[in-house]
N, C-alpha and C positions, 0 to 999 in steps of 0.2 A: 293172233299175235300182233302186238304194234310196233312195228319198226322206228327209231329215229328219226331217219327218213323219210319215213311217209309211208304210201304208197306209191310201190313199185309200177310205171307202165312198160312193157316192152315193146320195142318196135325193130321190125326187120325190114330189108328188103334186100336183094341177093345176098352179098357175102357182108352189106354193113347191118351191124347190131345197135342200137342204142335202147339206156335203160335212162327214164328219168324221175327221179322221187319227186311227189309231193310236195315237200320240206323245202320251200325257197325256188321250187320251179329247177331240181337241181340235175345237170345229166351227171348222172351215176355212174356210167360206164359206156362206152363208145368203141367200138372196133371196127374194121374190116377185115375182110378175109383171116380173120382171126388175130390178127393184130391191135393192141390197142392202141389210139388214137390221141384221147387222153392217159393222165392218171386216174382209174378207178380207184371206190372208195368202198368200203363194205357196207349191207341196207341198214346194216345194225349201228352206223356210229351217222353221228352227223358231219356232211360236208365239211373235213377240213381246210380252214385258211378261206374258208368261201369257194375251192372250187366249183365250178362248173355249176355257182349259182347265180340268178339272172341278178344284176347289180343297176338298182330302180335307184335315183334317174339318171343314170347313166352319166356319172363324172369325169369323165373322158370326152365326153360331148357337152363340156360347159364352157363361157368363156371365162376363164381363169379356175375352170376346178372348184366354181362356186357358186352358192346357189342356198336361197330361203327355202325351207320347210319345219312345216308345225309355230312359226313362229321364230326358229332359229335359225341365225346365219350360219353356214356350213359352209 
């Protein structure tokens, strides 16, 4: 079966959970101690609004929010 999101990884360690799809490098879901951390999102839909996907090159780290690629200014 092929999920929207990709493939699912899980990863633990004591009480924190994170899950990250494939699809955009995306964390999917995030808890501790059984609370969630972020908003999850189901495997089956794609990351809404861009959560919790990695955002290359990083426009928060430009000076003025701007920045050439492929040819265009952005």
């Amino acid at each position: 079966m092929s999920l929207l999101s990709g493939t699912q990884v899980h990863l633990s360690r004591g009480g924190q959970r994170a899950t990250i799809a494939t699809v955009g490098a995306a964390l999917r879901e995030f808890s501790v101690d059984g609370s969630d951390v972020i908003v999850p999102f189901a495997a089956d839909e794609v990351a809404p609004a861009f959560h919790g996907m990695v955002l290359a090159p990083w426009p928060n780290r430009l000076a003025d929010g701007r920045y050439s690629f492929g040819g265009r200014d952005l």
